[in-house]
C-alpha positions as CSV (number, residue, x, y, z in Angstrom):
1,X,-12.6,-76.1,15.7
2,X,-9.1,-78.1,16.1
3,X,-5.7,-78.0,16.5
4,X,-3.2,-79.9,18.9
5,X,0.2,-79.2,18.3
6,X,3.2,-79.9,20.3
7,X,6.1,-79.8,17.8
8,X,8.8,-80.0,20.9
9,X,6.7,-82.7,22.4
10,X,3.3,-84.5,23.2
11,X,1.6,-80.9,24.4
12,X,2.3,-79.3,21.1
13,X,0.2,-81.7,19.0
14,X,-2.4,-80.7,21.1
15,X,-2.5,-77.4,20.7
16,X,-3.1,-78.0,17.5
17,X,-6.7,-79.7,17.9
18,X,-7.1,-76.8,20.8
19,X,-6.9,-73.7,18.8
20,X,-9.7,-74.7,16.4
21,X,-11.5,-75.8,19.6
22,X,-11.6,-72.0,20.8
23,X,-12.7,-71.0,17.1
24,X,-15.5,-73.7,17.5
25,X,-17.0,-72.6,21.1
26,X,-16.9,-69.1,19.0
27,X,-17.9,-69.4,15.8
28,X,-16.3,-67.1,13.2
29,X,-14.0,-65.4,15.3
30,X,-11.0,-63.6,14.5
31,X,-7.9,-63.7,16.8
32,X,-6.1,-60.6,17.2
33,X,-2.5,-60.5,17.2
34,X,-0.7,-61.2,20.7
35,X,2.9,-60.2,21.8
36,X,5.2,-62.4,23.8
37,X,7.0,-60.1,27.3
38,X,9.1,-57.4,26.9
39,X,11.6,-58.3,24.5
40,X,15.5,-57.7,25.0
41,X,18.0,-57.0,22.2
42,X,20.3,-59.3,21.1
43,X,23.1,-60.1,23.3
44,X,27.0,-60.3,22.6
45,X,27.0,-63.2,25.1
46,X,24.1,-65.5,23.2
47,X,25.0,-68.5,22.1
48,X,25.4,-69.5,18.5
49,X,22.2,-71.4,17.0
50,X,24.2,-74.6,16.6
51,X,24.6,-74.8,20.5
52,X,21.4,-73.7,21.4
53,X,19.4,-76.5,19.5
54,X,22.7,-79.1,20.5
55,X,21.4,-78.3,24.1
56,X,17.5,-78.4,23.4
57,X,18.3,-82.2,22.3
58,X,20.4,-83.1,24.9
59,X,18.0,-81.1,27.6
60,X,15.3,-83.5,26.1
61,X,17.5,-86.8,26.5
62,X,19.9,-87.1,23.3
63,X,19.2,-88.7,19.9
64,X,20.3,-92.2,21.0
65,X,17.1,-92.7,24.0
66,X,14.7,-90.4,21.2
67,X,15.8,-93.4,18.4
68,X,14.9,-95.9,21.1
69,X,10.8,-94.4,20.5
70,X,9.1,-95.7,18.1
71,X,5.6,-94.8,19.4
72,X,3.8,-92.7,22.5
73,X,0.3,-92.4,23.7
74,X,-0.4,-89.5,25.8
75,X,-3.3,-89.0,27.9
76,X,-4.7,-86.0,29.9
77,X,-7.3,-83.5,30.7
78,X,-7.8,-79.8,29.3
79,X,-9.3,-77.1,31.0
80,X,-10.7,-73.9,29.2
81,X,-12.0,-71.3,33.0
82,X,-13.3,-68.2,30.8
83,X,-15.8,-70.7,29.2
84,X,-16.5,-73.3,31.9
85,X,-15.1,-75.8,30.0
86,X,-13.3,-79.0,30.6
87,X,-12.6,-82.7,29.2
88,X,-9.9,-85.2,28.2
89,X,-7.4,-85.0,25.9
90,X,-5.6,-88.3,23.8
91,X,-2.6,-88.0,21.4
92,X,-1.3,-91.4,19.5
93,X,1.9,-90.8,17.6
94,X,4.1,-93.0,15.6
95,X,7.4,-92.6,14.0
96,X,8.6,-91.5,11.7
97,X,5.5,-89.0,10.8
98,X,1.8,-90.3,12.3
99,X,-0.5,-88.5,14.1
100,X,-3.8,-88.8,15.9
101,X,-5.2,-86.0,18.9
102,X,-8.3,-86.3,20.0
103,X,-10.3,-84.4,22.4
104,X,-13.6,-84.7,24.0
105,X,-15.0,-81.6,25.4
106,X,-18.4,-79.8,26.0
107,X,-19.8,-83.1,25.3
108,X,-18.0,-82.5,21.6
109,X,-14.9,-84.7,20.2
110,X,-12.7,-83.1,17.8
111,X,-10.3,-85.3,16.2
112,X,-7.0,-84.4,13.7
113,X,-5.2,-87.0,12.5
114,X,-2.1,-87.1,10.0
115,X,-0.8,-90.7,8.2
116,X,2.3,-89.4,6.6
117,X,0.8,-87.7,3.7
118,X,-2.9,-86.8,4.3
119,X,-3.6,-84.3,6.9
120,X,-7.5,-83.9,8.3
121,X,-9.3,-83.1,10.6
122,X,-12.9,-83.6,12.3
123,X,-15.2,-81.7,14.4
124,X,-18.9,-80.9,14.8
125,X,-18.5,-77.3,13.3
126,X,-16.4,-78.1,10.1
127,X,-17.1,-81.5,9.8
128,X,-14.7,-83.6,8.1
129,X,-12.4,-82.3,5.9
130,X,-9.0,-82.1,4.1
131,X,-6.1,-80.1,5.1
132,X,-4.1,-78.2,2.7
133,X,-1.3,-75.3,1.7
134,X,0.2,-74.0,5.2
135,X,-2.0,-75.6,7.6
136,X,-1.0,-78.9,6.1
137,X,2.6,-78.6,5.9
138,X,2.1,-77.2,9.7
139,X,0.4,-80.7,10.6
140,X,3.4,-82.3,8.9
141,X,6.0,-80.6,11.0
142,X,3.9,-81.6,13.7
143,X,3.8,-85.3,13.1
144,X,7.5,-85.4,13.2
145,X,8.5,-88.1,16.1
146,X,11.8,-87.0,16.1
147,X,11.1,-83.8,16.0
148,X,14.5,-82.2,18.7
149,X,16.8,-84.2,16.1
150,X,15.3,-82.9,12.4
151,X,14.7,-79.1,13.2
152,X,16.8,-78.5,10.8
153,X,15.2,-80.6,8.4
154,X,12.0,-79.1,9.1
155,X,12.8,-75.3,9.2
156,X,14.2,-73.3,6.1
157,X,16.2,-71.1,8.8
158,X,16.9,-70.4,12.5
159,X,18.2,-66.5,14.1
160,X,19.1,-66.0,17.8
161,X,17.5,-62.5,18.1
162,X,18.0,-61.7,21.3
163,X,17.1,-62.7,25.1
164,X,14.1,-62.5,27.0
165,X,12.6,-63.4,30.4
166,X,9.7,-65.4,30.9
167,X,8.6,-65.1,34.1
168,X,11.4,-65.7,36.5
169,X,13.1,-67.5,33.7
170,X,15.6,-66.0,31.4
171,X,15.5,-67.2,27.7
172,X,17.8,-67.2,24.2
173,X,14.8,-66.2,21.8
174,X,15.3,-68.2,18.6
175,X,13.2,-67.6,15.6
176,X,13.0,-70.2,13.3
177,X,11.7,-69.6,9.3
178,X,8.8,-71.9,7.9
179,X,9.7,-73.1,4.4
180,X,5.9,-71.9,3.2
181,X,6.3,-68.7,4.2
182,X,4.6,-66.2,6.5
183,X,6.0,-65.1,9.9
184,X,8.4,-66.9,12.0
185,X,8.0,-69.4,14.6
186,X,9.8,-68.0,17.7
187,X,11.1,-70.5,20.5
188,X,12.2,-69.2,24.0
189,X,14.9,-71.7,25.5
190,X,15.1,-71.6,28.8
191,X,19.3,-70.5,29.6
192,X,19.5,-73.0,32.7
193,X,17.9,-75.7,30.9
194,X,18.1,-75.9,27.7
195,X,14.6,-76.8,27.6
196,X,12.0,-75.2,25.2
197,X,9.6,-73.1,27.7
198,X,7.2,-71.0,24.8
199,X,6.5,-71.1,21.3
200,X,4.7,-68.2,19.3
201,X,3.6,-69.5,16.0
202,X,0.9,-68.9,13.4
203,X,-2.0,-71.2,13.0
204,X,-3.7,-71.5,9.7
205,X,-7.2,-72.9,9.8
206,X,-10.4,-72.8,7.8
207,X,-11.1,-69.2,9.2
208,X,-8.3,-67.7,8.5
209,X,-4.8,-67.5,10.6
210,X,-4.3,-66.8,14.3
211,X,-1.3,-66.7,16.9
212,X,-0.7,-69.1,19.2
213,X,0.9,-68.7,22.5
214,X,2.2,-72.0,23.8
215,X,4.1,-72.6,27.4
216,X,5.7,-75.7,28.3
217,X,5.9,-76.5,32.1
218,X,6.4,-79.7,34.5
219,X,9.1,-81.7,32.2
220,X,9.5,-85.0,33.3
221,X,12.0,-87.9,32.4
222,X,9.4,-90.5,30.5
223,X,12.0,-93.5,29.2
224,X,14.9,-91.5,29.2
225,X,13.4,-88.4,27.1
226,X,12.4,-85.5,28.9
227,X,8.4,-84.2,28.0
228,X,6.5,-81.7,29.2
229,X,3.1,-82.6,31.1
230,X,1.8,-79.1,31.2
231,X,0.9,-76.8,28.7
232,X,-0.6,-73.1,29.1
233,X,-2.2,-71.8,25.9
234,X,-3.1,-68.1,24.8
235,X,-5.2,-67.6,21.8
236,X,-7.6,-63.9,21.4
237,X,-7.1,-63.4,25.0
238,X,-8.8,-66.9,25.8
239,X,-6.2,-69.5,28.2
240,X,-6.5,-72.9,28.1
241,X,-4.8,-75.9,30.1
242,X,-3.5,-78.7,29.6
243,X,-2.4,-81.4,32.3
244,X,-1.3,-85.0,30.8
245,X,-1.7,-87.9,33.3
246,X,0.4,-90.6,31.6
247,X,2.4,-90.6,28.6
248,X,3.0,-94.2,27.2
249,X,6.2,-95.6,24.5
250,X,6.6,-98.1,22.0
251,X,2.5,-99.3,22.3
252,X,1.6,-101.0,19.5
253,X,-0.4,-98.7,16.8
254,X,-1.9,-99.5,13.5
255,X,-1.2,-97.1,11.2
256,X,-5.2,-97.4,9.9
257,X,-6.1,-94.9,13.0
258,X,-3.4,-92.3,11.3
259,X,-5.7,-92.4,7.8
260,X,-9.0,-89.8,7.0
261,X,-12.1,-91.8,8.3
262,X,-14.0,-92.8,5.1
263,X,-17.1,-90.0,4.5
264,X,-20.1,-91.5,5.3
């Protein structure tokens, strides 16, 4: 039961820790595919890649206030209605790579952590335990601080394929290629904004892999960088929330939290 990830900010990381959290609460289960809306063909008018992710990283505040960062803590509640769930959620991350979510939920805490090298994770139905293959080199895109400046470091290849609306938003659609393999990571940008506003992505996990469905809401200016404070997540026809209360830079943060707990 974990995963928190918010690769285009704070939010994602907790997904990560979330989508094992709805395989915990339902042991064994398989998620069945989801679709995004209605998809759109690719326009003659779309932007080329280049300018779409030159946007995303000004959107977000430019490389020079993101290489002011050097740390963030994030804290906030989650909400899960179908199950009657609710609790807090904690994210500590350190550049260039570390990683630490926590949440506490159902009178559970499920923790996933990442020091650079070693991911793991820890939660009452798997216990603690190793990650490996995709789902580690998923954690490790993850961790990436900087992540709006090294997408291009961290994806093997990125397609506009097309435009979509979400909600009452219209979108460029961009699907970026994982280096391991497997399907694509798609990213809606928002056209006014520039501002990532969903992210479909696979999750791999101890039982097995599932999709995620990830939208970002309620961006704020935090030191100059713009970060989302709400997240929406979709997983086997289960919705979860996610509302941060206070996001935190530059906070002094031993890189011992980052590390595997020793086994008992």
């Amino acid at each position: 039961m974990m995963k928190v990830k918010a690769r285009l900010g704070p939010l994602r990381i907790v997904v990560v820790i979330c989508a094992g959290l709805l395989s915990g609460f339902s042991v064994g289960a398989q998620f069945p595919a989801q679709s995004s809306t209605a998809r759109a063909g690719q326009s003659a008018a779309a932007p080329s890649i280049d300018r779409i992710l030159a946007r995303y990283v000004q959107a977000e505040g430019g490389a020079a206030a993101w290489r002011k960062l050097t740390s963030r803590i994030s804290k906030g509640t989650i909400e899960v209605p179908s199950m009657g769930l609710s609790g807090t959620v904690e994210i500590h991350e350190k550049a260039p790579n570390r990683l630490l979510g926590i949440i506490t939920i159902g009178g559970n805490a499920f923790r996933q952590g990442f020091d650079g090298t070693v991911g793991w994770t820890d939660d009452p139905q798997n216990g603690l335990r190793e990650q490996s293959g995709a789902e580690l080199a998923e954690t490790g895109r993850d961790a990436d601080f900087y992540h709006p400046m090294d997408l291009h470091k961290l994806y093997a290849k990125f397609t506009v394929s097309g435009e979509e609306k979400i909600g009452d938003r219209e979108t460029y659609v961009v699907e970026a290629t994982v280096p391991e393999g497997g399907d694509p990571d798609k990213i809606y940008f928002d056209t006014q904004t520039g501002l990532p506003i969903r992210v479909i992505s696979q999750h791999h996990g101890p039982d097995g892999v599932s999709q995620l469905i990830e939208d970002f809401d309620d961006f704020r200016d935090v030191d100059g960088v713009k970060l989302p404070f709400s997240l929406r997540q979709t997983t086997g026809g289960t919705t979860l929330t996610i509302t941060l209360d206070e996001i935190r830079h530059n906070v002094a943060l031993e890189d011992e939290q980052f590390e595997k707990p020793a086994t008992q």
